[in-house]
Every structure is written in structure tokens, then in C-alpha cells.
C-alpha positions in Angstrom: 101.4 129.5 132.8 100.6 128.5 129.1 98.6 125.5 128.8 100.9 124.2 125.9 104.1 125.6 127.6 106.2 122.7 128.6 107.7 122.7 132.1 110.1 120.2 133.0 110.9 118.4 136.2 114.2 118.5 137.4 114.5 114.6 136.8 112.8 114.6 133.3 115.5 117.6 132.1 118.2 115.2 133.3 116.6 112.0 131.6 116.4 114.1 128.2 119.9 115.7 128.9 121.5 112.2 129.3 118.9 110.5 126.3 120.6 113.5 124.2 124.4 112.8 125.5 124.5 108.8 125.5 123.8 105.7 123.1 122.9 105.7 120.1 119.3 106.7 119.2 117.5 107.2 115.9 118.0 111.1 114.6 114.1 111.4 114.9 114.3 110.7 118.4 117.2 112.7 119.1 115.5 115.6 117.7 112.4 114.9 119.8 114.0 114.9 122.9 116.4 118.4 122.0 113.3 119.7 120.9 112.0 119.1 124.5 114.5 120.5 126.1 114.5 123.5 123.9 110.8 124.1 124.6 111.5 123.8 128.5 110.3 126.9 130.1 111.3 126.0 133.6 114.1 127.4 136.0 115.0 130.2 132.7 114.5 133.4 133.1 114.9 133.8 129.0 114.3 131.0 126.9 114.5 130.6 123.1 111.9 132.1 120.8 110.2 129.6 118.3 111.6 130.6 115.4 115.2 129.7 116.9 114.1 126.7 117.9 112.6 125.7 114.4 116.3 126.8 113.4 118.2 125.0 115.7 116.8 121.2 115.6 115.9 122.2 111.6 112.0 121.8 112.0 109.2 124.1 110.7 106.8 125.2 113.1 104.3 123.2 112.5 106.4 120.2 113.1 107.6 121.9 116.4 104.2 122.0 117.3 103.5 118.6 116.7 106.5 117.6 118.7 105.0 119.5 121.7 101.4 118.5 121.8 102.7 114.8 121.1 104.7 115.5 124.3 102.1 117.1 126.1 99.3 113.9 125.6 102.1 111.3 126.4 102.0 110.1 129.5 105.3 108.8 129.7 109.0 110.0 128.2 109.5 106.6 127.1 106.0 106.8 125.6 107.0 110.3 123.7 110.4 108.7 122.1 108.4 105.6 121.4 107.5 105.4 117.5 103.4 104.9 117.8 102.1 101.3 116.0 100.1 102.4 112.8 96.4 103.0 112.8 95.8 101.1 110.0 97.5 98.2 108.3 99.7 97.9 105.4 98.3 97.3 102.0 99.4 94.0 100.7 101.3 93.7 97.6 99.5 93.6 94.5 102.1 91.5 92.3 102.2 87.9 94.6 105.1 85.8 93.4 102.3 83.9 91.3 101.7 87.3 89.5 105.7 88.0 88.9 106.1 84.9 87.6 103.2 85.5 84.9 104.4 88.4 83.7 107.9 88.2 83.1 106.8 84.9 81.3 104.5 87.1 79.8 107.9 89.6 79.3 109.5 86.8 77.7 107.0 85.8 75.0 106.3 86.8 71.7 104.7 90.3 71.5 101.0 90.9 71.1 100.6 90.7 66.8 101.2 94.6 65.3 103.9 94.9 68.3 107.9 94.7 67.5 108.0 94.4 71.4 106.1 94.0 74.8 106.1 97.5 76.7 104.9 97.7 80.2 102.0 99.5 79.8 101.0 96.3 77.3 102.6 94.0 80.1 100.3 95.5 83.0 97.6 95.8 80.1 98.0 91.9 79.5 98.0 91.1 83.0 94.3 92.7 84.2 93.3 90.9 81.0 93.9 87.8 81.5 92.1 88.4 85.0 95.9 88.3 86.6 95.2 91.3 88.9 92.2 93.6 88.9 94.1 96.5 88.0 98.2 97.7 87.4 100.0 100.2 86.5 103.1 100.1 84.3 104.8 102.0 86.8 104.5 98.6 89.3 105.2 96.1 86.4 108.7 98.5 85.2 109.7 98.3 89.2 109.3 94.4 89.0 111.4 94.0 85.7 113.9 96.4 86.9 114.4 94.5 90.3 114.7 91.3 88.5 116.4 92.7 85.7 114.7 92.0 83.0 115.4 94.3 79.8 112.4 95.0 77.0 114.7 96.1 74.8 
């Protein structure tokens, strides 16, 4: 036997079968589990190459390989379908609602003297200036006018 050859019980083929067959289920984990069963080496005599595989549930092998090792240090099916917590948090929003609200005010006022107009990259400029944030990029301060839209022009 290969030591990252998957073999299958009887009972977990039919828990992935009927996880495959029945209610609704994310497309990730849909693949996971036909990905299992795909990679099933026991009770067939000829069982699909990898490169089928990758072509049948649309995966690279690398990804295929992931599945299987993921599979292979789970101790549980539900624990392989399960989507894992994140190692590390979240980072938290740089533009607070205290921060939006400055600079669209900032948006709405007169522009800097020489300037027919605020830009964002003066906006986000503006705002680590006046000690608003520590650093922005215009890229963050056009995604808040445009979800609040607010025009420049």
C-alpha cells in the first residue's frame, strides 16, 4: 500500500456517496468529497489516474494533493468537509466611520490652494496629514467615495 493512497471503508464510500447525492452543500465541499471518492483505491481493480482526476472535479494537481493530505490528517469526514477557523485574525479596517466621515467632509470642501479639485491621492494625502490615519492609499479612499457615491468631478 501507498502511504498517501486513500482506502476507503465501506461505510465512509457510502457517507461520501450520499454527502455527494443529497442536500445542498457548498461547491468546495462537493468537490472535496468527489475528489475523495475519486482517489479511493479500494475494492477497484483500475482506478483513475491523476491527471483524470485533476480533469474531472477541475483541480490542478497540486490542489488534488492538498485535498488528499488534508483528508489523510483529518481525523473525522465531518472534520475534512469542515471549513478550518483562520490561524490568524482579520485585520481591522483602516477607515472607522470617524475616518469616513472626515474625509468625505474633507471631499466636500474647498480644494487645497493651486488645485481646481480634490483627487484622492490629495484626499488620502490630506488625511495621514492631518494625523487621520497613519498611512492610505488612494485606492482605499476611491473604494469609500465610490460606495458612498461621492463624485470628484
Amino acid at each position: 500500500m501507498e502511504s498517501n493512497a486513500i482506502y476507503l471503508s465501506e461505510e465512509e464510500r457510502k457517507e461520501f456517496t450520499e454527502y455527494t447525492k443529497s442536500g445542498v452543500h457548498s461547491a468546495m465541499k462537493m468537490r472535496r468529497a468527489r475528489t475523495i471518492l475519486l482517489l479511493d483505491r479500494s475494492n477497484t481493480k483500475e482506478h483513475l489516474r491523476i491527471g483524470r482526476i485533476c480533469e474531472a472535479v477541475g483541480l490542478s494537481r497540486q490542489g488534488l494533493n492538498e485535498i488528499r493530505k488534508e483528508f489523510l490528517e483529518a481525523s473525522s469526514i465531518e472534520e475534512f468537509l469542515k471549513r478550518k477557523k483562520r490561524e490568524t485574525p482579520p485585520n481591522p479596517p483602516k477607515i472607522t466611520g470617524d475616518i469616513e466621515a472626515h474625509i468625505i467632509a474633507l471631499a466636500c470642501s474647498e480644494p487645497p490652494q493651486g488645485c481646481a479639485r480634490w483627487t484622492v491621492r490629495l484626499l488620502a494625502n490630506k488625511a495621514i496629514e492631518l494625523s487621520y490615519v497613519d498611512n492610505l492609499s488612494h485606492t482605499a479612499v476611491n473604494q469609500l467615495l465610490k460606495k458612498r457615491n461621492i463624485s470628484l468631478i
